[in-house]
C-alpha positions as CSV (number, residue, x, y, z in Angstrom):
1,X,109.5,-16.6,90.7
2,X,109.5,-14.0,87.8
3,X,107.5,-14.0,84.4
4,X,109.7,-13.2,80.7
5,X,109.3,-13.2,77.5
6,X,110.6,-15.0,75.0
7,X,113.3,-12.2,74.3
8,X,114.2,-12.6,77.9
9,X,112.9,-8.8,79.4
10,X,111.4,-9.3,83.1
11,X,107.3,-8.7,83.2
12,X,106.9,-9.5,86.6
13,X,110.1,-9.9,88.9
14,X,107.1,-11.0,91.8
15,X,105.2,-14.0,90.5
16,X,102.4,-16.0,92.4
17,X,100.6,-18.9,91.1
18,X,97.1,-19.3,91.8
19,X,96.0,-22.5,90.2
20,X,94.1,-24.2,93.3
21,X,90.4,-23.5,93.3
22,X,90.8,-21.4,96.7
23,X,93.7,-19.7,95.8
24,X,92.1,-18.6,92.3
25,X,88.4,-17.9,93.8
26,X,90.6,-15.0,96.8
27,X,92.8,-13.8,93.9
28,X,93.8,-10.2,94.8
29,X,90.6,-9.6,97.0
30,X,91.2,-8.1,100.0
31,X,94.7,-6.5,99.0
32,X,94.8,-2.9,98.9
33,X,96.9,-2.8,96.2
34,X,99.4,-4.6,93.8
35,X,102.6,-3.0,93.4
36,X,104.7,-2.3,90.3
37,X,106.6,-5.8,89.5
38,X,104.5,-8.1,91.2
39,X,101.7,-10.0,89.5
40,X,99.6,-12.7,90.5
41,X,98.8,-15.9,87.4
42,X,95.7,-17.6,87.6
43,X,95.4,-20.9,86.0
44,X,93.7,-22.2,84.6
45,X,91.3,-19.2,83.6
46,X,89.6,-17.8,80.8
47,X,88.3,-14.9,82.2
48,X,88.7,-12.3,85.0
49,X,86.1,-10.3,87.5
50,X,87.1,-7.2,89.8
51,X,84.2,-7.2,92.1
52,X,85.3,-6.0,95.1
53,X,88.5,-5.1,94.5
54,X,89.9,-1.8,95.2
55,X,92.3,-1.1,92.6
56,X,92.5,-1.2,88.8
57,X,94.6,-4.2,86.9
58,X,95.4,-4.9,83.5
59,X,94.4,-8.5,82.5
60,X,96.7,-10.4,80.5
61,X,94.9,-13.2,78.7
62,X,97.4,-16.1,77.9
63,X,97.0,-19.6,75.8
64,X,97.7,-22.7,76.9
65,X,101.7,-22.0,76.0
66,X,102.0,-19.0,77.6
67,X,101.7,-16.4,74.1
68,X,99.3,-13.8,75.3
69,X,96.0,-13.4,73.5
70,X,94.5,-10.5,74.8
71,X,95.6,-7.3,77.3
72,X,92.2,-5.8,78.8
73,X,94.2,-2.6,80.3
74,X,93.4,-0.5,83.4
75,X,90.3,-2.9,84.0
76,X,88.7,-1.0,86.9
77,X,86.7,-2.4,90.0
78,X,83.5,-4.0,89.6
79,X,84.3,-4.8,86.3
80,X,84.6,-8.4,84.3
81,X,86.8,-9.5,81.3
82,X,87.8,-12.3,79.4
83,X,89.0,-14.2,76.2
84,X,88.1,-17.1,73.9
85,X,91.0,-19.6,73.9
86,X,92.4,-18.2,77.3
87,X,94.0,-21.0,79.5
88,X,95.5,-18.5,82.3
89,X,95.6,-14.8,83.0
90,X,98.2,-12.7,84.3
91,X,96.7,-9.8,86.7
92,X,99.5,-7.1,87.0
93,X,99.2,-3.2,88.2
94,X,97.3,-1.0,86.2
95,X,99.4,0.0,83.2
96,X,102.1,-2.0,84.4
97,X,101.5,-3.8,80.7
98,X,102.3,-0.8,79.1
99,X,104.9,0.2,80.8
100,X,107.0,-3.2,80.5
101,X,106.3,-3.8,76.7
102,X,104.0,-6.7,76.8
103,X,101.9,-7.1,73.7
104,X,99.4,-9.9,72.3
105,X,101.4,-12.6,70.2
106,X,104.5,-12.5,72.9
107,X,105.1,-15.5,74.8
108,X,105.6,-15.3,78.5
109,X,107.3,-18.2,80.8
110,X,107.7,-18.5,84.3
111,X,111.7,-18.2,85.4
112,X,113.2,-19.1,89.2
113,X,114.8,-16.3,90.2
């Protein structure tokens, strides 16, 4: 699955859903890494932790449809983040973000590839 915005550029050409209660609770734990283009949408979720984790990832906060709220950038291990309103957060690479365009106000929706 991969994750646009509304004017159709890829974030994520890697998409997993985590919306079970195990599937959120593992999140990226235990990965070493998460490589450019893959990202990994928890929902629902209002807020973020990286205890444990290895690796920075920028947070992407998004609403109930999908318009993102927030972006808490290179958010670093043992660190927490999160956002009034939030419904579901996109975790992508660190700067990954950045580097594909996405900014608060955009609305991002799920596409099969």
């Amino acid at each position: 699955m991969q994750l646009r915005d509304e004017r159709g550029r890829v974030v994520c050409e890697g998409l997993t859903l985590a919306d079970g209660p195990l599937t959120r609770m593992k999140g990226l734990l235990g990965r070493k890494d998460l490589p450019s283009g893959e990202g990994l949408l928890l929902r629902p979720a209002g807020s973020v932790h990286t205890w444990f984790m290895r690796f920075p990832i920028d947070a992407v906060f998004l609403d109930g449809e999908g318009r993102v709220l927030k972006i808490a950038a290179d958010l670093r291990p043992w660190r927490a983040a999160g956002c009034r309103g939030a419904r579901a957060v996109l975790e992508l690479s660190s700067g990954e973000s950045e580097r594909r365009g996405v900014r608060p106000g955009d609305r991002l929706v799920p596409v099969e590839a």
